[in-house]
N, C-alpha and C positions, 0 to 999 in steps of 0.2 A: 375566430382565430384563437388557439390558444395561449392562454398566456404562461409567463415563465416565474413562479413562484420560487421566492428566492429562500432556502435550507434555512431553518431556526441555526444561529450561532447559542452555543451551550459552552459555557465555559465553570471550573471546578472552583467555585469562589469561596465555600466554607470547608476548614479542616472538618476532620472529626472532631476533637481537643475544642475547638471553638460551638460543634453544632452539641455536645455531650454537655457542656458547661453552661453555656444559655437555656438548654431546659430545666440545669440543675438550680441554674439564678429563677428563672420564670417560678418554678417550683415552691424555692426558698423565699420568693421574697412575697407571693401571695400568704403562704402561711407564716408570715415574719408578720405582714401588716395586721392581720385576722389576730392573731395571739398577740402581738403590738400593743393593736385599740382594748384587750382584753383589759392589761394591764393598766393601760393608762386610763382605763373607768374606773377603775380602785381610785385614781384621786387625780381628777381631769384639772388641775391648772400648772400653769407653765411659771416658771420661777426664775431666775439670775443671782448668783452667787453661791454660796456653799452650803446653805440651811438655809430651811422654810417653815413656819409653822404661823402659831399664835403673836408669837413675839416679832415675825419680820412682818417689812412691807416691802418685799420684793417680787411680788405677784408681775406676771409680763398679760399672762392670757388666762384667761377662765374659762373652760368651755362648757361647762355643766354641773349637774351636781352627782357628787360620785357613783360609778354605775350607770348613769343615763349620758352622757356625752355623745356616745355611740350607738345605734342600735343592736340588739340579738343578732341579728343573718348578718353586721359585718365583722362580729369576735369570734374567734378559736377559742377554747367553745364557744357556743351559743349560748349558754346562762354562765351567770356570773359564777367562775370558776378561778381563781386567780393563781391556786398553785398550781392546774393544768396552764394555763394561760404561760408558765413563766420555762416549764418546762418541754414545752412545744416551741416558744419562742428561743431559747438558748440550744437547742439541737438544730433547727433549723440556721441560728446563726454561725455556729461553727459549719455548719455545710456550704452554706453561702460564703465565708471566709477559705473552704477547702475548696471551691470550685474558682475562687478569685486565684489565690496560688498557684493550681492547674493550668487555669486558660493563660496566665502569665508566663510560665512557665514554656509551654506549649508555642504561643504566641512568641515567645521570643528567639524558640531554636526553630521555629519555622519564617520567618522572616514575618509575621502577621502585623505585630505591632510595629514595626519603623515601615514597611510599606505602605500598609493600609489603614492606618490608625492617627499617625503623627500628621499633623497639616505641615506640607512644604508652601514656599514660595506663592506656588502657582494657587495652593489650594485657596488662601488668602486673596487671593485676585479674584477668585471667581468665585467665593464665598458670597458675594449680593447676589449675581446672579442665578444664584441655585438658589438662593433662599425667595428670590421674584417668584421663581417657575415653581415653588412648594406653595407659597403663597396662592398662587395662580391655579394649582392642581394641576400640572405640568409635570410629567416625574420620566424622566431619564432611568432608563434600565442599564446600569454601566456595570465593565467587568470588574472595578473598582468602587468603594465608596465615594458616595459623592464628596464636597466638601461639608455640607451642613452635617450630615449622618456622620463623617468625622468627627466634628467636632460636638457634638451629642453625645457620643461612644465616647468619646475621649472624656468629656464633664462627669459621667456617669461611673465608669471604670476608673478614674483617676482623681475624681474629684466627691460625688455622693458616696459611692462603698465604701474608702476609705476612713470620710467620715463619719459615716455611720457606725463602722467597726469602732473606729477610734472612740467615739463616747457610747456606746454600747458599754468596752471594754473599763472606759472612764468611772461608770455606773456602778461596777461589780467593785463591793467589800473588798475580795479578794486581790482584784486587781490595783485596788489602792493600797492595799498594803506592799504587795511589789512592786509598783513603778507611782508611789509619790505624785509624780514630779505632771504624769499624764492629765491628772484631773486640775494641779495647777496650771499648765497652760491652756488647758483650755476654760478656763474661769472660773473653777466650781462645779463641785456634784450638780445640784439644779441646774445651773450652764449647759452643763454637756448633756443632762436632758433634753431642755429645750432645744439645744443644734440636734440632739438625735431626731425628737420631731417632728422641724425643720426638715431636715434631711430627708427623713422619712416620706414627708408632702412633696417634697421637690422629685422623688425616686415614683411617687405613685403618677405627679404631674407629668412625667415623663413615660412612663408605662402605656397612661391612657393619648399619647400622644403616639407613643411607638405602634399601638395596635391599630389607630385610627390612619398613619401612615400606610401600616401591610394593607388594611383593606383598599386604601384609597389609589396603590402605587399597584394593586394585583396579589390579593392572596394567595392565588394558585402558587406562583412564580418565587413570591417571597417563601411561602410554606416550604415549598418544595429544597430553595437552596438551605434551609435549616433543619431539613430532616436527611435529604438526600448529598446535598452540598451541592448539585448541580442546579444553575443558572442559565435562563435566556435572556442573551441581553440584546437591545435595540442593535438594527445594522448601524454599523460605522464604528458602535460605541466599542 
């Protein structure tokens, strides 16, 4: 007897403005990290306050001895090159700064960000349970973000870029001489290094967490709604 296969439901779940800006972020932030670590092998330790040298002892972390902290294959470039390293890393960051303004932008005259982005009420309630069934390897195809993928999206777009830009920007001569006030709040030049490579750890912990979810949830399906914008999602969902 034959039976009655029931039609893939396809729904349009990525703008353009959101699938253009995520390759522009994917792009930017591999070669942010590569030209990054460049840099930060010029003088691998992490510091707290406003100056470092001979005369302080406000060392937090050490990671090596300058130049070696990181290997060749994971800096832009690959040999120690510091003023390519500085000028691949500040094009890519205003890019990734231009692609944050964009999808914000974008995201907000399309209803992207308060529908699918912000946790309501409900998403709060059911935030364990979604986090059981990721736990589990359990993965709901919904026309919607889940809750946890909300609030991941949301940590990351409103919480690591920001930061990141913010003592990036805190970093720059130039920028302390216009805005003072940025590298005081946030505790000092060395400070806002250290939260920049903080920051920076917490953006790649999340990267390598992002890609091990598409493959685990169906890469087809995922790939496809960020190139294409269309989605299959589970009956019912």
């Amino acid at each position: 007897m034959a039976t009655h296969s029931e039609k893939p439901t396809w729904v349009k779940r990525q703008t353009r403005v959101t699938r253009l800006t995520h390759w522009g972020w994917a792009v930017s932030v591999i070669f942010l990290l590569g030209s990054g670590l460049q840099i930060f092998n010029a003088h691998p330790t992490l510091y707290l306050g406003d100056q470092s040298g001979f005369g302080f002892d406000n060392a937090v972390l050490v990671l090596g001895e300058e130049g070696r902290a990181f290997p060749a294959w994971a800096t832009i470039p690959s040999g120690i090159d510091l003023a390519t390293g500085r000028v691949v890393h500040f094009f890519f960051a205003w890019l990734l700064v231009a692609c944050l303004l964009i999808w914000l932008l974008g995201a907000l005259l399309s209803g992207h960000l308060l529908r699918d982005l912000i946790l309501k009420h409900g998403d709060w309630r059911e935030l364990a349970q979604d986090l059981k069934e990721h736990t589990q390897l359990r993965f709901r195809h919904r026309r919607r973000y889940g809750p946890l993928q909300k609030l991941s999206y949301a940590l990351v777009l409103f919480g690591l870029f920001p930061l990141i830009i913010a003592t990036g920007l805190a970093m720059s001569p130039g920028m302390n001489a216009a805005l003072p006030w940025l590298t005081e709040v946030l505790g000092g030049r060395q400070t806002a290094r250290t939260l920049h490579f903080l920051a920076a750890a917490g953006l790649v912990m999340f990267f390598v967490l992002h890609i091990a979810m598409v493959v685990l949830a169906g890469p087809l399906n995922e790939m496809r709604s960020m190139i294409t914008g269309w989605y299959r999602v589970d009956e019912g969902e």
